[in-house]
BAKOLBA-256934 format. One record per residue (C-alpha): x, y, z; residue number from 1. Coordinates in nm, 4 decimals. Layout:
+----------+----------+----------+-----+
:        X :        Y :        Z :   n :
+----------+----------+----------+-----+
:        X :        Y :        Z : NUM :
...
+----------+----------+----------+-----+
***
This chain:
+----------+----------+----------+-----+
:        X :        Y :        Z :   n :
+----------+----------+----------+-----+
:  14.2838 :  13.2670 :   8.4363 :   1 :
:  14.5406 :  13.1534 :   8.1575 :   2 :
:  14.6461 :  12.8163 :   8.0911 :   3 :
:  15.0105 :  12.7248 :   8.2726 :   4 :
:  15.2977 :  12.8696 :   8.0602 :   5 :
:  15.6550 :  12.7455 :   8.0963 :   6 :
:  15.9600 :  12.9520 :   8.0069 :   7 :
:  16.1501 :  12.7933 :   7.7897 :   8 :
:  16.5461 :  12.8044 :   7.9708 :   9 :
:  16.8365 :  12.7762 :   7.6856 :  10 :
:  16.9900 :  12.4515 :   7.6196 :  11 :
:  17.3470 :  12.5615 :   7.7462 :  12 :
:  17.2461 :  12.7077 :   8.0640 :  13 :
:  17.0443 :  12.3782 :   8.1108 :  14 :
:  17.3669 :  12.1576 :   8.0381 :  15 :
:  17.5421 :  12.3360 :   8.3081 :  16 :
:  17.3341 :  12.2785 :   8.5732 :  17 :
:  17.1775 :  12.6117 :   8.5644 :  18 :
:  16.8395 :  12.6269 :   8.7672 :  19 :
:  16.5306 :  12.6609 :   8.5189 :  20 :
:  16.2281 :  12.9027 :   8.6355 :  21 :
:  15.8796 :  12.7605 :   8.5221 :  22 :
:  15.5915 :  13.0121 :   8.5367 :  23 :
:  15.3381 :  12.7887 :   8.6503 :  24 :
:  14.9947 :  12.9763 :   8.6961 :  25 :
:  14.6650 :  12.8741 :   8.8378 :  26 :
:  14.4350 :  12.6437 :   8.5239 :  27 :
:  14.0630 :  12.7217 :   8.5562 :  28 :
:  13.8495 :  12.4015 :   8.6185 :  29 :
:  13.7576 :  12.2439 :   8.2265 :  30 :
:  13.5851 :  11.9177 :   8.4464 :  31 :
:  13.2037 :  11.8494 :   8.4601 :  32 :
:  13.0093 :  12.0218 :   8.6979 :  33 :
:  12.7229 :  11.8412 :   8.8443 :  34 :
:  12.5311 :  12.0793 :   9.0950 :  35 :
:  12.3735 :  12.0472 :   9.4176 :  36 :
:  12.2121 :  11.7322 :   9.3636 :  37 :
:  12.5387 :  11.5731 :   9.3111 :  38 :
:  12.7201 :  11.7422 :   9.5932 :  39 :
:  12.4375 :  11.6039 :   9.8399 :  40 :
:  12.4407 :  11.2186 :   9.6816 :  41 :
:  12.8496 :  11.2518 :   9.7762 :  42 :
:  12.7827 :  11.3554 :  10.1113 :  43 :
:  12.5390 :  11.1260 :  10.1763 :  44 :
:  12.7514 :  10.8342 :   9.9895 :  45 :
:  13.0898 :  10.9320 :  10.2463 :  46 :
:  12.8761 :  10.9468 :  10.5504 :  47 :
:  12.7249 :  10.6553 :  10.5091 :  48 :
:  13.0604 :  10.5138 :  10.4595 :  49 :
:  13.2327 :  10.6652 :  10.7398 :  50 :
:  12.9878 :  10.6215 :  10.9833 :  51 :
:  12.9717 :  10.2997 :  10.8958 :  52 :
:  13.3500 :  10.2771 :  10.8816 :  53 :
:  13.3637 :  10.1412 :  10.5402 :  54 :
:  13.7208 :  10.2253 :  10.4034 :  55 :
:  13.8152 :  10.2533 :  10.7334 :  56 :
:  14.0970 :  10.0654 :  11.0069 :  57 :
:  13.8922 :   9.7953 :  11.1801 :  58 :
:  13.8354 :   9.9560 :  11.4997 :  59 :
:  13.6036 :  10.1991 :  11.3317 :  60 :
:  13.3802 :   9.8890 :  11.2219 :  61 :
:  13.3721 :   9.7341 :  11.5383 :  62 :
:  13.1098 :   9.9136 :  11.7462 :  63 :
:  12.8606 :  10.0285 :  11.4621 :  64 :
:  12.8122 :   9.6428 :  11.3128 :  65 :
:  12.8462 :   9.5119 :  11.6399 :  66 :
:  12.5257 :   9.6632 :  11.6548 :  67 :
:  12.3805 :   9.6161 :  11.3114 :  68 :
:  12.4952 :   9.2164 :  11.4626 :  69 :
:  12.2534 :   9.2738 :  11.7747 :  70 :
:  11.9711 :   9.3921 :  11.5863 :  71 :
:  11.9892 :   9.1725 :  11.2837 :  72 :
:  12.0633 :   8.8059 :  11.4483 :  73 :
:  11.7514 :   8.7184 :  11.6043 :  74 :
:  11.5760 :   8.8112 :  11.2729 :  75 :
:  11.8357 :   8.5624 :  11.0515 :  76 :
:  11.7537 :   8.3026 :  11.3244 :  77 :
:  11.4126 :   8.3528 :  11.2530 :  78 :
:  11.5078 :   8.2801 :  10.8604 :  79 :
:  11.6655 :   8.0306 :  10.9092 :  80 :
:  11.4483 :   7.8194 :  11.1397 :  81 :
:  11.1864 :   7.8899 :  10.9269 :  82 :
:  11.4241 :   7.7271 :  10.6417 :  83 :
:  11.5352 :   7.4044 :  10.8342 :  84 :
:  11.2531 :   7.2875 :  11.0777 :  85 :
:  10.9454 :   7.1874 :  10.9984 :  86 :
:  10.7513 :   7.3491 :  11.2293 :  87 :
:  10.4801 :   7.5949 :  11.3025 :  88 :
:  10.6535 :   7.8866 :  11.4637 :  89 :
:  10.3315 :   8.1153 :  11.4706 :  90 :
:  10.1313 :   7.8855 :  11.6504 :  91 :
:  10.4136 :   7.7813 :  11.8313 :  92 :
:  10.4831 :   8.1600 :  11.9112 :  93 :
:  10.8490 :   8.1395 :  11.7677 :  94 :
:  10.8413 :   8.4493 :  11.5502 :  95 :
:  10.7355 :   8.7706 :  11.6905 :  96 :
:  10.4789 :   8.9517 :  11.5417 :  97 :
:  10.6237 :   9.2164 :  11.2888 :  98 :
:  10.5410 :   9.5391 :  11.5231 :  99 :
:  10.6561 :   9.3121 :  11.8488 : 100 :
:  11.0202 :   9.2734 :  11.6739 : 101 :
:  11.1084 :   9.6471 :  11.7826 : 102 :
:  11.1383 :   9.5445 :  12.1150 : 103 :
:  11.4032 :   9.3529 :  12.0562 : 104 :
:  11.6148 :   9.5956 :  11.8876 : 105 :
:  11.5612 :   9.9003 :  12.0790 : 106 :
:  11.9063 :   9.8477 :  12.2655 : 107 :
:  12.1089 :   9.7657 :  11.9500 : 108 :
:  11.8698 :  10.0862 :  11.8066 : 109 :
:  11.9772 :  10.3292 :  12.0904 : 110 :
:  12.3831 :  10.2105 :  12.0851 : 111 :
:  12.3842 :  10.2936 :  11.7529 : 112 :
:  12.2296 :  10.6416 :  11.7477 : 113 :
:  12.5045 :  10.7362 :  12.0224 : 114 :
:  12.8224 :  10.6083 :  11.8015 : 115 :
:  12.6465 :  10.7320 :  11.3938 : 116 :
:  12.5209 :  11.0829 :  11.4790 : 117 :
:  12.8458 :  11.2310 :  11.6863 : 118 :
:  13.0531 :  11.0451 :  11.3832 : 119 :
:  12.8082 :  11.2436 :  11.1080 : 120 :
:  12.8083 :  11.5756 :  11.2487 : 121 :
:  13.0800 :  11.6267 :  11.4639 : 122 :
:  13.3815 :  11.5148 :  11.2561 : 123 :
:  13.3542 :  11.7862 :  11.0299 : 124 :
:  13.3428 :  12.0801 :  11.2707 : 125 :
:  13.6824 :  11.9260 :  11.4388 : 126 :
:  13.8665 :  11.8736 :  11.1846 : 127 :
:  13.8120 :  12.1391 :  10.9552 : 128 :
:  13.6036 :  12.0019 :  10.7066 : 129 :
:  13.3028 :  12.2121 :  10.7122 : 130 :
:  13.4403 :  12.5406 :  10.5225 : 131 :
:  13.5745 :  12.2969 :  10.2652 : 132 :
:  13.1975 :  12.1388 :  10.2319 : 133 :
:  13.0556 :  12.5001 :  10.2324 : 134 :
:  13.2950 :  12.6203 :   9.9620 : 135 :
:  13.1143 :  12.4114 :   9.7094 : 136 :
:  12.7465 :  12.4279 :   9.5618 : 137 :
:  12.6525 :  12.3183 :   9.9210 : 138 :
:  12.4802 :  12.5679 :  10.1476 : 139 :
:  12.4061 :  12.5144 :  10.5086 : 140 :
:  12.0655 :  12.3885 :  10.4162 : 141 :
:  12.1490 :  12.1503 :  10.2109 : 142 :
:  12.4633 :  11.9953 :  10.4110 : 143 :
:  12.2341 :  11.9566 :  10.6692 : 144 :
:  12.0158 :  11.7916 :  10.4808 : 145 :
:  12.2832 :  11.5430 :  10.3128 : 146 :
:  12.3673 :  11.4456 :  10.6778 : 147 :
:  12.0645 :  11.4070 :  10.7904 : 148 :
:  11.9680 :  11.1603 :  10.5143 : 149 :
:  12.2763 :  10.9810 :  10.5549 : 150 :
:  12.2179 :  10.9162 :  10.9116 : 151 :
:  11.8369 :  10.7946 :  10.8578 : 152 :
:  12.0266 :  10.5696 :  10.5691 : 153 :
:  12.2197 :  10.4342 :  10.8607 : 154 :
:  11.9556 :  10.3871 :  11.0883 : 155 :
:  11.7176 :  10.2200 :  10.8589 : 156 :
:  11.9700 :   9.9318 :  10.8724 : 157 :
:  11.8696 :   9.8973 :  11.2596 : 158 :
:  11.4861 :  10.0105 :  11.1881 : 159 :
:  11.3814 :   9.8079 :  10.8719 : 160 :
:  11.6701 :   9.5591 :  10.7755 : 161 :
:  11.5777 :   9.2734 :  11.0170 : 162 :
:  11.1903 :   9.3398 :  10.9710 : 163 :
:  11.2617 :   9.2888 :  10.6049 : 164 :
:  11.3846 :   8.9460 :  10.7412 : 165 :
:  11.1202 :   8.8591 :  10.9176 : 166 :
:  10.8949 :   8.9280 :  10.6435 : 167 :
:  11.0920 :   8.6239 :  10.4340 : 168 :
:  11.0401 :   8.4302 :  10.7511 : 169 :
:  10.6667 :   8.4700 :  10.7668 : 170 :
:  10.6759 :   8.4137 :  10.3823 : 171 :
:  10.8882 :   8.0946 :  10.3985 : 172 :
:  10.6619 :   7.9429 :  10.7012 : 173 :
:  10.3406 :   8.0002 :  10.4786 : 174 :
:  10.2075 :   8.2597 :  10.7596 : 175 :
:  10.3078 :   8.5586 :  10.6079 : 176 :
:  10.0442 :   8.7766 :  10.4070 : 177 :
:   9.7882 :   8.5921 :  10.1768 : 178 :
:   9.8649 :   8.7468 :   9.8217 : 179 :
:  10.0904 :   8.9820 :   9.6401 : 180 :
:   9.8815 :   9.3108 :   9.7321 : 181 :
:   9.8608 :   9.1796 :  10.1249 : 182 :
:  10.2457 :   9.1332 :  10.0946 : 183 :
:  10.3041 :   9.4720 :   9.9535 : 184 :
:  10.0556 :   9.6456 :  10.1958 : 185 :
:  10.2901 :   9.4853 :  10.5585 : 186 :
:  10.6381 :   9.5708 :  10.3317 : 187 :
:  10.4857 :   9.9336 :  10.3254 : 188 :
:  10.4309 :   9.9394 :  10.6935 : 189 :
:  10.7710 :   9.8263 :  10.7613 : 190 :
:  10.9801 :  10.0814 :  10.5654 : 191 :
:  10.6816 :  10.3627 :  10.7222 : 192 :
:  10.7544 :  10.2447 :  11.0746 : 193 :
:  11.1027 :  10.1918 :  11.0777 : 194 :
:  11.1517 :  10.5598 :  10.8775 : 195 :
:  10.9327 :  10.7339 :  11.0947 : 196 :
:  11.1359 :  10.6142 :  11.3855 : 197 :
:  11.4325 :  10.6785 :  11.2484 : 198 :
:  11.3356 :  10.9978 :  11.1099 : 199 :
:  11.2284 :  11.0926 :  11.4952 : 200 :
:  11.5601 :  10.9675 :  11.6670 : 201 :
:  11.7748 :  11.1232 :  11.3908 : 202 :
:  11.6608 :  11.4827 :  11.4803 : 203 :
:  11.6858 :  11.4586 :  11.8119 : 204 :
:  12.0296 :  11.2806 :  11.8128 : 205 :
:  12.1330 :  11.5469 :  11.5317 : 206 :
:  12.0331 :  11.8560 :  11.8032 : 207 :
:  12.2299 :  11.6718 :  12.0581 : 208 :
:  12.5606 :  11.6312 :  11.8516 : 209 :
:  12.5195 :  11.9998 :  11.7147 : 210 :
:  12.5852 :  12.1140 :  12.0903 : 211 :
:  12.9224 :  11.9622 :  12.0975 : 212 :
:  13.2379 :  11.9273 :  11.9421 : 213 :
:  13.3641 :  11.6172 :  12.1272 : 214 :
:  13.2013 :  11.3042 :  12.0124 : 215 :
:  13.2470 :  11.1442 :  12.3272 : 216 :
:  13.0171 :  11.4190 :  12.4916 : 217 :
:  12.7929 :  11.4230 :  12.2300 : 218 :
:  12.7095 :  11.0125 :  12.2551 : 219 :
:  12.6981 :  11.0680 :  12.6197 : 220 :
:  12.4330 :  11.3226 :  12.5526 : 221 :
:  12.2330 :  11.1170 :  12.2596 : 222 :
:  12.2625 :  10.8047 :  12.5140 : 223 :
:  12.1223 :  11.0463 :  12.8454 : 224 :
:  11.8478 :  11.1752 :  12.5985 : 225 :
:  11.6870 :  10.8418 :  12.4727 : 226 :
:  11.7420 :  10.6942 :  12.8270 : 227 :
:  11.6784 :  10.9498 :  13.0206 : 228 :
:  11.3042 :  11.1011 :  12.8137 : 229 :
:  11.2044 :  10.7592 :  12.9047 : 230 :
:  11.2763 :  10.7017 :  13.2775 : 231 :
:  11.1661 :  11.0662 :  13.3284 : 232 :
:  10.8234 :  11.0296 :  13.1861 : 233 :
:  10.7403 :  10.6748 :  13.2857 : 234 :
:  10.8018 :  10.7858 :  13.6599 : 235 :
:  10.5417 :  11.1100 :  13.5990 : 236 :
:  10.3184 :  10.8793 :  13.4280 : 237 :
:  10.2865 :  10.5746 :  13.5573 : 238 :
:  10.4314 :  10.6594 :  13.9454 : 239 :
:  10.3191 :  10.9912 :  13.9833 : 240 :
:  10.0122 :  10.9400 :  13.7585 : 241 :
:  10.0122 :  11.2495 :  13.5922 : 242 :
:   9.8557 :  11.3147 :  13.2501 : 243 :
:   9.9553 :  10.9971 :  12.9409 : 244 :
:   9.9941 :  11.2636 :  12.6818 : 245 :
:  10.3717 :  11.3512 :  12.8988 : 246 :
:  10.4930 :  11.0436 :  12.6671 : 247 :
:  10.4955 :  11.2895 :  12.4156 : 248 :
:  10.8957 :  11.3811 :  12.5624 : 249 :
:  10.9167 :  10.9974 :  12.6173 : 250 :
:  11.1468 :  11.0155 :  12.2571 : 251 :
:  11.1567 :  10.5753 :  12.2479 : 252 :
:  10.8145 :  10.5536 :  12.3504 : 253 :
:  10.5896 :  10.8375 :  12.1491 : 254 :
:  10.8098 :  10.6788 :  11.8887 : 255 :
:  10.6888 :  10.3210 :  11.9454 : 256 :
:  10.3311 :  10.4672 :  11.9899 : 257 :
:  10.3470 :  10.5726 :  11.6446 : 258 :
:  10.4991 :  10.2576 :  11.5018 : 259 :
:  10.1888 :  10.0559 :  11.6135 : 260 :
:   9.9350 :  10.3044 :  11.4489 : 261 :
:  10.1370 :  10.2359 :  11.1186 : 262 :
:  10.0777 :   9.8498 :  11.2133 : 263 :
:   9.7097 :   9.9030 :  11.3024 : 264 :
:   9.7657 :   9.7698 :  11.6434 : 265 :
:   9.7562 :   9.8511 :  11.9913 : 266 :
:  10.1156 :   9.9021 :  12.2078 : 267 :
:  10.1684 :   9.4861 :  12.3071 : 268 :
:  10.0466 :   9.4720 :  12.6369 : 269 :
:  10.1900 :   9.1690 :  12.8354 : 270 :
:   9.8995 :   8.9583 :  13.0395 : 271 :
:  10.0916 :   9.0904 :  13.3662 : 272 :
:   9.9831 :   9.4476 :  13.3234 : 273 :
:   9.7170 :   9.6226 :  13.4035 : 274 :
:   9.5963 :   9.9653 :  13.4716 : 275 :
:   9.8017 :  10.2038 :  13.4732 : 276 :
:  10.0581 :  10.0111 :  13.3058 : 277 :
:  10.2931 :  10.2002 :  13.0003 : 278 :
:  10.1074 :  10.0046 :  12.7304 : 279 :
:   9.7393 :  10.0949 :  12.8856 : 280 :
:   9.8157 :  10.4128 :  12.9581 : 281 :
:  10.0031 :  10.4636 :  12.5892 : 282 :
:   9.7246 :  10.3192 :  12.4386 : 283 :
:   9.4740 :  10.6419 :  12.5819 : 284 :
:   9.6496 :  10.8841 :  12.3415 : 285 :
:   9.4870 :  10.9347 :  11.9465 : 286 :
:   9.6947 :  10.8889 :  11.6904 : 287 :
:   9.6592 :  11.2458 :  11.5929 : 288 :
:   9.8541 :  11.3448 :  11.8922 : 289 :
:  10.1212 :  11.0552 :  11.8469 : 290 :
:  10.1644 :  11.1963 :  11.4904 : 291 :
:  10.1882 :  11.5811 :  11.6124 : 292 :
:  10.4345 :  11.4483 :  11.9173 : 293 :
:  10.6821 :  11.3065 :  11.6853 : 294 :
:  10.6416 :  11.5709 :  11.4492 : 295 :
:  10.7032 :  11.8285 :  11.7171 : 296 :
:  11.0401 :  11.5692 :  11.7902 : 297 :
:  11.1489 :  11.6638 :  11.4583 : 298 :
:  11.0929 :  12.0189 :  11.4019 : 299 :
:  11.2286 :  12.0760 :  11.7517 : 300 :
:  11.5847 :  11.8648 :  11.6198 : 301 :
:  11.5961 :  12.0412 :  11.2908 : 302 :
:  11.5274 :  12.4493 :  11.4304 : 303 :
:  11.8090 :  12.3647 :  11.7223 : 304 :
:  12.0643 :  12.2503 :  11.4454 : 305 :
:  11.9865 :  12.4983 :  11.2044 : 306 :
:  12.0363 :  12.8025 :  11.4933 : 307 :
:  12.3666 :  12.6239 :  11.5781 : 308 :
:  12.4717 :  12.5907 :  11.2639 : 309 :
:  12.4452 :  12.9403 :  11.1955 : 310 :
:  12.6381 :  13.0214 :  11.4292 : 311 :
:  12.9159 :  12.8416 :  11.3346 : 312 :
:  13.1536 :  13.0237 :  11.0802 : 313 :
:  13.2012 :  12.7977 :  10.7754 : 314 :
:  13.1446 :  13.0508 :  10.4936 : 315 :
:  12.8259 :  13.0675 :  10.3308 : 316 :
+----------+----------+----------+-----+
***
């Protein structure tokens, strides 16, 4: 392509108002190109920011840190009692243990898997956006990728941000791991368990919202599926009686079960239950087959996005 050329008019049919004609053609690009890598950092970078609503009017912030709030008070309180009283909150059974803490957020945890994922995926099929994506070094692949990273980005906030918090609170009572390699070995288990369950809810939430193009069907959907894996199989389970290893479609329990193997403990079993209950009967599964289930959770996400995504015409 040549460089833009303008026809030069003369000065007298300028002075009287004549109209000038400039030839403007197309410029090739001169700019750096960075690549694929770059094109997925940006993707991940904007969703993160959208989802988040960072950038964005302040009814887009409201819901997603509303519950980022939920999940990381109670750990902050933690801090900060830790930080003013002088007291023993272990023996005192004030903080929870670290693998106990997930309870608490589980709510905040499933609310925001129904409002980030239909933001992530959806968005971009309504409005347009996903030829435009495609028509740069980004493939279908590797957008899928970027958005899957950026909603595990997102979710980590939920999964390890208030564990991180309650590791300073353990630290700051003088309970918390004895010695820098101790200390390094429980931060490890936090960012394994709270990736591998957001790495698990991501693809299943990512399936869900590839099914729609209305995000208010698709967070009905993400909402039905954490809620509704769990009612499903606890009644077979635990009513019915049927075999423990159907809490592999159980997506917030198999989940769980695998977040206390990274822990090295048991599922918490209150004194109340007994036999039969969903921590006994969790606890008669290996952890080989809590690793396969949530494996299966996430090669079953990723293979129903990638078929519905090639169905969709976006280019390449």
């Amino acid at each position: 392509m040549s460089e833009t050329a303008d026809v030069e008019v003369p000065a007298a049919e300028a002075a009287e108002g004549a109209a000038q004609i400039l030839d403007q053609r197309y410029r090739p690009y001169s700019g750096p190109r960075h690549g694929l890598a770059a094109a997925m950092r940006a993707v991940v970078a904007s969703s993160v920011r959208f989802t988040l609503g960072l950038g964005r009017p302040a009814r887009h912030k409201f819901l997603p840190w509303l519950a980022v709030v939920i999940a990381l008070v109670p750990a902050v309180v933690f801090v900060g009692i830790a930080t003013v009283l002088d007291i023993d909150m272990v023996s005192e059974q004030i903080l929870p243990e670290y693998h106990q803490y997930y309870g608490l957020i589980q709510v905040a945890l499933f609310f925001f898997c129904g409002i980030v994922v239909p933001e992530s995926l959806v968005v971009d099929r309504r409005n347009g956006m996903l030829p435009l994506y495609l028509s740069t070094p980004l493939r279908r692949w590797s957008y899928l990728a970027s958005k899957s990273m950026a909603v595990a980005v997102t979710l980590a906030v939920i999964t390890v941000g208030p564990l991180l918090f309650l590791l300073v609170a353990y630290t700051i009572e003088g309970s918390g791991p004895d010695g820098l390699g101790d200390w390094l070995v429980v931060l490890v288990r936090i960012l394994a368990a709270g990736v591998a369950i957001a790495a698990t809810i991501t693809a299943a939430s990512l399936a869900i919202s590839s099914l729609t193009d209305r995000r208010a069907f698709a967070a009905i959907g993400v909402i039905l599926l954490l809620l509704g894996s769990n009612l499903v199989t606890s009644m077979l389970v635990e009513v019915a009686e049927l075999d423990a290893r159907l809490y592999a479609f159980n997506l917030g329990d198999i989940g769980a079960a695998l977040k206390d193997r990274i822990y090295g403990v048991g599922p918490p079993i209150a004194l109340d239950e007994g036999e039969g209950s969903p921590g006994q009967r969790l606890s008669e599964l290996s952890t080989m087959f809590v690793v396969a289930a949530n494996a299966a959770w996430v090669l079953a996400g990723a293979a129903v996005v990638w078929w519905r995504y090639q169905r969709i015409d976006g280019g390449k």
